[in-house]
C-alpha positions as CSV (number, residue, x, y, z in Angstrom):
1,X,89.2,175.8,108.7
2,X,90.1,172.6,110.4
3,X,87.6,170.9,112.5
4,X,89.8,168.9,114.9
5,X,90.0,170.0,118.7
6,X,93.0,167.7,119.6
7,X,96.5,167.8,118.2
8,X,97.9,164.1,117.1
9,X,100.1,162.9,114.5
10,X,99.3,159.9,111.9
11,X,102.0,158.3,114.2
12,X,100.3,158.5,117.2
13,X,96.7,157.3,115.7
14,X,99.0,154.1,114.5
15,X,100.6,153.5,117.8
16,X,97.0,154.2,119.1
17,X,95.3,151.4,117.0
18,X,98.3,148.9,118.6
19,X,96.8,145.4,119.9
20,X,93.4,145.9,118.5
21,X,91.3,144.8,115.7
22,X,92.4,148.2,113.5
23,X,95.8,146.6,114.0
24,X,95.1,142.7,112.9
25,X,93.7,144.1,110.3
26,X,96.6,146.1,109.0
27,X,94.3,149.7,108.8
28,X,97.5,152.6,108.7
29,X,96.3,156.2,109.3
30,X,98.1,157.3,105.9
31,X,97.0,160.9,105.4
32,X,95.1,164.2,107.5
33,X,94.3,167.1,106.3
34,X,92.0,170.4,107.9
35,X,88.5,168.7,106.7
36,X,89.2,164.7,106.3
37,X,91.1,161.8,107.5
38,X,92.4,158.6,105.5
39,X,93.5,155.3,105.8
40,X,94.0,152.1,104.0
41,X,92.9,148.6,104.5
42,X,94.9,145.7,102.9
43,X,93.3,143.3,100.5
44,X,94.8,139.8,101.8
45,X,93.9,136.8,103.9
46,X,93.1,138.5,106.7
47,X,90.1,140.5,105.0
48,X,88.7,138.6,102.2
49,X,86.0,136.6,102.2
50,X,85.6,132.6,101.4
51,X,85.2,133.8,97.4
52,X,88.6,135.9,97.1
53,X,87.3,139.4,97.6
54,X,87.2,141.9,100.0
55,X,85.2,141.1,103.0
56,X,82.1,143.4,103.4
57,X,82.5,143.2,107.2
58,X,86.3,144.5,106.5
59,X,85.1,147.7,104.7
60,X,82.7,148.2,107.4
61,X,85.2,148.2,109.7
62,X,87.8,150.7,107.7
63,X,84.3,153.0,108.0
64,X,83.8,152.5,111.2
65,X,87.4,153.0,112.6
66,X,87.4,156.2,110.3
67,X,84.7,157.7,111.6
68,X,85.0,157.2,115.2
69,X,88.6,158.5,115.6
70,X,87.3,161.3,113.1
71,X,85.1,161.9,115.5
72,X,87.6,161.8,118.5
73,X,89.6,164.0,117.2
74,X,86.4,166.4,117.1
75,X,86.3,166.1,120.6
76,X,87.6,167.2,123.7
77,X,88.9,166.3,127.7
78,X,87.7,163.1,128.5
79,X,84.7,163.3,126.0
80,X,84.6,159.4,123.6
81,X,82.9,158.5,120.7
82,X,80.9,155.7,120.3
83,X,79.2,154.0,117.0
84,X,75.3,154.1,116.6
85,X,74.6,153.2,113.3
86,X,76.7,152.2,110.2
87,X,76.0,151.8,106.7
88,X,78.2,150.6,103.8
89,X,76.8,150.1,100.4
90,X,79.2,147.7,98.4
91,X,79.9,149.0,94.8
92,X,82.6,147.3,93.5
93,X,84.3,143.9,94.1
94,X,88.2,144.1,95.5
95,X,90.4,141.2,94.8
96,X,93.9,142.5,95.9
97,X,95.9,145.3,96.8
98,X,94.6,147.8,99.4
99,X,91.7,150.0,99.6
100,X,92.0,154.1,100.5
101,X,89.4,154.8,102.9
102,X,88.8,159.1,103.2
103,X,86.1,159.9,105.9
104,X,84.4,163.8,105.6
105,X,82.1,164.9,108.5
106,X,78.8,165.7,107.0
107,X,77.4,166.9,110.5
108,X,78.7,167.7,113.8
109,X,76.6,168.3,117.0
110,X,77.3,168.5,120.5
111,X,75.4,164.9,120.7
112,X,75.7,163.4,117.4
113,X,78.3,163.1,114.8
114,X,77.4,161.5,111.1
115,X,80.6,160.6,108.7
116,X,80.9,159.7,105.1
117,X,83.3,157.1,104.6
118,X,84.2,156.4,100.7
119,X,86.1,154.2,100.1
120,X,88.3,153.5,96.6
121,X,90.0,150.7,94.6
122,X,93.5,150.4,93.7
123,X,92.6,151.7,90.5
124,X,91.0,154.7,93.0
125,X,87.2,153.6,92.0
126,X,84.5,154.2,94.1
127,X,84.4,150.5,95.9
128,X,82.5,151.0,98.6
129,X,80.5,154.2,100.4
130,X,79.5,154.4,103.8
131,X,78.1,156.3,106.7
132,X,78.4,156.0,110.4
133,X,76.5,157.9,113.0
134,X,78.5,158.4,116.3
135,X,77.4,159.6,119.7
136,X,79.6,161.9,122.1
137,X,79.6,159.9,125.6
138,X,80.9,163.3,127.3
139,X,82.6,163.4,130.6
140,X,79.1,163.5,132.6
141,X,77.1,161.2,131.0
142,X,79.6,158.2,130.9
């Protein structure tokens, strides 16, 4: 049973993330299905850190712009999403390539929202794990 209330297309959460920091970034939407949503996050100049590998602030982003339009997508009318509290624990180091982020809603209230964001390697290993915790702003209280 899917568990998004609004009807988009990968295209539309690309042309979405147009002139913003998901964008610069080079984070694509690549994949939805009824339970998660995925995307990838280069590994290039852009996102590594002074030492060659993947920025840890770069994952956390991939997370966090996971979650949140996960979260969106749960919503619906003029209801938003907006980022409480993120965690990423950094398994593995990333040199090059691009990492597959795949975001799975652990719980979904009418307030709150928590997400698990893993995500994998080129070689798809576990590289990093994270999880954000999201509020719904609905239409009244914003």
């Amino acid at each position: 049973m899917a568990i998004w209330k609004r009807e988009v297309t990968l295209q539309q959460l690309n042309q979405r993330s147009q002139g913003t920091l998901v964008a610069h970034l080079g984070i694509v939407f690549t994949a939805m299905d009824d339970q998660t949503l995925t995307a990838t996050l280069p590994v290039d100049q852009r996102t590594r850190q002074p030492f060659g590998l993947l920025h840890g602030g770069a994952s956390a982003v991939l997370a966090e712009t996971l979650g949140s339009m996960a979260g969106y997508l749960c919503t619906e009318g003029e209801d938003a999403i907006v980022g409480v509290e993120i965690n990423a624990n950094h398994l593995r180091a990333v040199r090059e390539g691009e990492v597959r982020g795949v975001c799975r809603a652990l719980h979904l209230g009418r307030r709150h929202q928590v997400w698990q964001i893993d995500l994998y390697d080129p070689q798809q290993r576990l590289c990093c794990t994270s999880r954000l915790t999201t509020a719904v702003m609905s239409a009244q209280t914003k």
